[in-house]
Phi, psi and omega in degrees: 000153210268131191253115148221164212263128161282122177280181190311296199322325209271312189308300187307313128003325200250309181264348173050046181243212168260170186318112165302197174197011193254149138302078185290156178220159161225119153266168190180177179196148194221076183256120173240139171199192122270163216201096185208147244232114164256112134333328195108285184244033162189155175259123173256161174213140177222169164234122195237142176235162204220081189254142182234115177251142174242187245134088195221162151199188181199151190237123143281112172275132162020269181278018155120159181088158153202137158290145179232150145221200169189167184223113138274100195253151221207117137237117209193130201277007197263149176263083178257145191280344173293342190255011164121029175072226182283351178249054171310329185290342202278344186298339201285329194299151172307101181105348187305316191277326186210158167175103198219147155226162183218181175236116179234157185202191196281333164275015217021277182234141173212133178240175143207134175140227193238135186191172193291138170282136208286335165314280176357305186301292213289307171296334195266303176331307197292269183214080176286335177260348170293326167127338202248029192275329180305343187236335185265325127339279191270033178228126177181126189292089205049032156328100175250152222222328174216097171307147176255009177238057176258135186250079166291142184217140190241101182277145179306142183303116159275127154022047177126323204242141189189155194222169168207162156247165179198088175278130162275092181309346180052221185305331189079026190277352218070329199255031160223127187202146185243129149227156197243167156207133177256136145203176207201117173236130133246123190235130184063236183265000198258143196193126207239132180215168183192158192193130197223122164225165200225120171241119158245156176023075141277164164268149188225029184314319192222042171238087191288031195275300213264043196022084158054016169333149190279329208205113192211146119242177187185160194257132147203120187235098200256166150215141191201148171201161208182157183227137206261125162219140179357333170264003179119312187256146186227156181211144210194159156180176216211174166210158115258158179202158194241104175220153196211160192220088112036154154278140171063009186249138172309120172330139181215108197222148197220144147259149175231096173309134170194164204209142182212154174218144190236179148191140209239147185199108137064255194231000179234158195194137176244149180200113187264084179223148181265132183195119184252098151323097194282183178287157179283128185032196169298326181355069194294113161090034154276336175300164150186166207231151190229146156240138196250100186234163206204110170272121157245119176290099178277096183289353181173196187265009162224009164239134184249085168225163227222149189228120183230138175227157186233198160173141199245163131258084175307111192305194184299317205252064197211142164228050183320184166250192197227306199322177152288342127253124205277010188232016183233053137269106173248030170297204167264160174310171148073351178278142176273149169232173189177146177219175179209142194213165160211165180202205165204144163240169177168127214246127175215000000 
């Protein structure tokens, strides 16, 4: 997204302080459409947005290095599991999405606070514009997505290649904690990205991936790798996998397959992705397989608009969604869902 920079003046102006002395920016992202979404057993239609504001700066220091931080706010009528499900409202607060500051130097970034974990990150980059972020992104069994007490580190690129960690101190008592390991190799059109986190005793009082457990832990872990070529068409695919264990509760673990192929001319982009859901725990006949397709448009070097349709296909005992959370379908099982949208994004 396109950052612009405040000068002192403007800052002050804006903020009703004193003259800064910092580089400041303000960014952002504004995604709007309609919609409309078969349930299984009834059709709905909504118009939904999903907006993002940011807030940042950096002090170049003395001895070298800068410090950054940044405040991030989420307003958005969609019940998304990166921004906490159903307690979705805490994303809207000044800093709810992100509030972190760090140190960058030639060796590269250590943050603390609150921010996308880097699976998360690695996936909703990739393909958060694709049409396939409801299921390979925002879908995960106790899946944590923006820790809020974390210390991350971002390493500078080898010829290509670069990784990060992220430990969560959770309540900070020791025995609740997220860590994350990350890594990414790209050369050309080629591109290898893979990601792993480990959650002990979490809480999962108000997280319906691991059905509201008081207390769990869990694995979610990917790997993708894909080739860009030169004529325009690209093709990728992946695994996930998912698992989560309740205290005193039985293992409950899910996998996920998937293959997407694009292809970009000019001011237009496409994107075609497939994904098969295995069963759920022993559950026979829990899976279920999704297709994705995603038209894009460039209205401008910062505008987007865009056409998507999804369709889910439910084994017998399995009930996914079309949304962007796959969990807010309360039909009946074994019913198929699907949705078809159109919008606009635009990045500032």
């Amino acid at each position: 997204m396109k950052k612009l920079k405040l000068t002192p003046i403007a800052l002050a102006l804006l903020l009703g302080s004193g003259l800064a002395q910092a580089d400041v920016y303000i960014d952002g992202t504004f995604d709007g459409g309609v919609n409309v979404n078969d349930m299984g057993n009834q059709t709905e239609s909504n118009v939904d947005y999903n907006a993002t504001i940011g807030i940042g700066g950096s002090d170049q220091l003395d001895s070298g290095g800068k410090v950054k931080w940044r405040l991030e706010q989420g307003i958005s009528n969609q019940n998304l599991l990166s921004d906490g499900g159903d307690n979705a409202e805490g994303a809207a607060s000044f800093g709810g999405r992100e509030a972190w500051i760090g140190y960058e130097s030639g060796a590269g970034m250590v943050r603390l606070g609150k921010m996308k974990s880097p699976l998360f990150e690695a996936l909703d980059n990739r393909y958060g514009d694709t049409g396939a972020k409801f299921l390979l992104s925002e879908y995960g069994l106790g899946q944590n997505y923006r820790p809020d007490a974390a210390i991350r580190y971002d390493s500078p690129s080898f010829g290509g290649f670069s990784f990060s960690g992220l430990y969560d101190v959770g309540s900070g008592d020791g025995d609740q904690y997220t860590y994350d390991l990350a890594a990414r190799y790209a050369q050309g059109g080629f591109f290898v990205d893979g990601a792993y986190q480990n959650r002990k005793n979490a809480d999962g009082s108000d997280d319906i991936t691991v059905g509201y457990a008081n207390e769990f832990d869990s694995q979610n872990w990917y790997v993708a790798t894909g080739y860009q070529f030169q004529n325009g068409f690209g093709v990728n695919g992946g695994y996930k996998a998912m698992e989560y264990t309740p205290t005193d509760g039985s293992n409950v673990d899910q996998d996920l397959w998937f293959a997407q192929g694009n292809y970009t001319s000019g001011k237009h982009s496409a994107y075609l992705t497939y994904a098969q859901l295995g069963d759920k725990a022993d559950e026979a006949d829990s899976g279920a397989q999704a297709l994705a397709a995603r038209y894009n448009y460039s209205l401008s070097k910062q505008s987007t608009a865009y056409v998507e349709g999804r369709y889910v296909w439910n084994e017998e005992n399995a009930s996914y969604g079309p949304t962007d959370n796959m969990f807010d379908y309360v039909g009946a099982a074994g019913e198929n869902t699907g949705r078809l949208m159109a919008g606009v994004k635009t990045r500032f």
